[in-house]
C-alpha positions in Angstrom: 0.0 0.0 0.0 1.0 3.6 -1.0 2.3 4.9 2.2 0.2 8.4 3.1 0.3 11.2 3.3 2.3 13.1 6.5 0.1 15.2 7.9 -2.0 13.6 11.5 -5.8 12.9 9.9 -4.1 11.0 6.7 -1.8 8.9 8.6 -4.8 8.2 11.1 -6.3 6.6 8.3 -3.1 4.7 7.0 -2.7 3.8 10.8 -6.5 2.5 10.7 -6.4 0.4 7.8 -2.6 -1.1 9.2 -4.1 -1.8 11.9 -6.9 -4.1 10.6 -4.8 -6.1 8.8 -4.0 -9.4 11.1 -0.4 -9.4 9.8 0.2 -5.6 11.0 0.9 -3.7 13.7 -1.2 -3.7 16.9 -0.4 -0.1 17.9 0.3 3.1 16.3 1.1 6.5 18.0 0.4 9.6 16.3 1.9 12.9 17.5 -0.3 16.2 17.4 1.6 19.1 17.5 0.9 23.0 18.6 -1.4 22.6 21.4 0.7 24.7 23.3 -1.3 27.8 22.9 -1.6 30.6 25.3 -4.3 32.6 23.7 -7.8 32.8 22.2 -8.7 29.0 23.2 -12.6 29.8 23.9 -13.0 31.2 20.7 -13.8 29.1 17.4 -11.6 30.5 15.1 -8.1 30.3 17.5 -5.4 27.8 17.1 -6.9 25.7 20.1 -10.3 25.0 18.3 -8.4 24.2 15.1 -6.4 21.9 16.9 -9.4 19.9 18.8 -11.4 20.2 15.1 -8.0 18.2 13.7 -8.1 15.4 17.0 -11.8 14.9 16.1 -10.6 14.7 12.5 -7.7 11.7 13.6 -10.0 9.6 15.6 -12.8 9.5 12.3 -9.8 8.5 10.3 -8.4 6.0 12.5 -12.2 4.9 12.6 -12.8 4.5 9.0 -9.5 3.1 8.6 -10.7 0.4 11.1 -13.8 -0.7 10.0 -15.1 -3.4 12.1 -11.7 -3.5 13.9 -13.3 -0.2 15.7 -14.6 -2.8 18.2 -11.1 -4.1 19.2 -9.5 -0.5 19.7 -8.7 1.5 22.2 -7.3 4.8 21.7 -5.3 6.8 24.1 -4.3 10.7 24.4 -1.7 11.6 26.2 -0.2 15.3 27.0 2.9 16.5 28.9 1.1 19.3 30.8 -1.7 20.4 32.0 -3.7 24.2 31.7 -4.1 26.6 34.3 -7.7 27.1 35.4 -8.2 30.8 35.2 -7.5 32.9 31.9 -5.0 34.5 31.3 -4.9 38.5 29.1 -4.5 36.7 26.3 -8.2 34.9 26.6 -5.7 31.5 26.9 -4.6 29.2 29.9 -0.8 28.7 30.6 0.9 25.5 31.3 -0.7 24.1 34.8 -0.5 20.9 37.1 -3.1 18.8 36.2 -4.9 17.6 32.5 -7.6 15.6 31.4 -7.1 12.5 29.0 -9.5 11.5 26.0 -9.9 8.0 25.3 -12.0 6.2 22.6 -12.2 3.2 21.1 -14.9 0.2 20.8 -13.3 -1.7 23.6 -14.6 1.1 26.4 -17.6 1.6 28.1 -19.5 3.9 26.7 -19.7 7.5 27.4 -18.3 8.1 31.1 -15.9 10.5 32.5 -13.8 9.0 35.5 -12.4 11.4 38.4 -12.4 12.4 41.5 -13.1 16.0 41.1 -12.7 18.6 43.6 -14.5 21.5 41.7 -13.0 24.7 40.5 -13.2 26.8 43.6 -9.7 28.4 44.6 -9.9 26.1 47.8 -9.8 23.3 45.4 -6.9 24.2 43.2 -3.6 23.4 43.2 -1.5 26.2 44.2 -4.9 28.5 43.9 -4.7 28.1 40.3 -4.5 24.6 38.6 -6.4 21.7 38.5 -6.1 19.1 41.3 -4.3 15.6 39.7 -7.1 13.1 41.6 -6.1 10.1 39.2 -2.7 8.9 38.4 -2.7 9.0 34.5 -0.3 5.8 34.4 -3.4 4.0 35.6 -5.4 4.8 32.4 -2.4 3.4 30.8 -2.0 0.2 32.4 -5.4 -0.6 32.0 -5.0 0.3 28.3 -2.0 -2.3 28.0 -4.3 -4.9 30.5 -7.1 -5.0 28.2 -5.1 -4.6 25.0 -2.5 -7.5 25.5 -4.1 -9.2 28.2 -1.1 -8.5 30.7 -1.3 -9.0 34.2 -2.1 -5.7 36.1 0.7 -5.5 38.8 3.2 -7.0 36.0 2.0 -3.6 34.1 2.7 -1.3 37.2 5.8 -2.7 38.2 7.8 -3.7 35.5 6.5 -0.8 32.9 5.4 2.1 35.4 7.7 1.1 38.0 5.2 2.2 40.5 3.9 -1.3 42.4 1.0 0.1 44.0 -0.9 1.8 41.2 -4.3 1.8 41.1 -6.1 -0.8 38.5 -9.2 1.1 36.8 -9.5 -1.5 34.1 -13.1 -2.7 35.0 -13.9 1.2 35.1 -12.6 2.1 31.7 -13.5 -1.0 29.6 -16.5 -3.8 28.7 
């Protein structure tokens, strides 16, 4: 097969149809670049929106590239840092403590959003200006890898997180 195109969505659709084939590879990554904006994220014309309109854009393409393999998937985001609550002059947040994570996939339950949150008031942010970090994001992970390769849990956590007592959320997360 013609290899594709370099920008995210097309090789989210090379990566989809890879993926389906029993012969291929059973995971991809795809790096998304320039979400580290600092200004006009609430609007829909800024770099931000354009950037979320282009994620929603990857995980259709990885979909369609799929097919029925959309039931055995699992897909994972993952970011370095986290946003800062409150605005800054720019109408934009600025690199902060905690994130969120968006996973999809055919292999989750369907539409839930697992934390432990605190709430936005000052009392409850870190350092009066962040979000709290309630889950441990290596957990998503290892349950990611759990239900993917059918690895043992504290294998995962020790071995690949090197963190022994991480919390297992794989009954949470998946069918």
């Amino acid at each position: 097969e013609k290899a594709a195109a370099r920008d995210p969505v097309s090789l989210a659709k090379y990566a989809g149809r890879q993926l389906r084939n029993p012969q291929g590879p059973s995971a991809a990554v795809l790096r998304v670049s320039d979400f580290d904006t600092h200004a006009n994220q609430g609007s829909d014309k800024g770099q931000h929106s354009r950037q979320l309109s282009e994620l929603d854009d990857i995980f259709l393409g990885l979909k369609s590239g799929l097919k029925d393999g959309w039931k055995h998937t699992i897909i994972l985001t993952l970011t370095e840092f986290g946003r800062t609550v409150k605005i800054n002059g720019t109408v934009g947040t600025d690199h902060g403590f905690a994130s969120a994570g968006l996973l999809a996939g055919g292999m989750l339950k369907k539409g839930q959003i697992l934390s432990e949150w605190p709430g936005l008031a000052n009392k409850h942010l870190y350092e009066g200006r962040d979000l709290q970090s309630t889950i441990d994001y290596r957990s998503v992970c290892a349950a990611a890898i759990e239900k993917a390769y059918g690895l043992d849990h504290n294998l995962i956590a020790d071995k690949v997180f090197y963190e022994p007592a991480l919390p297992r959320l794989t009954d949470k997360l998946f069918l």
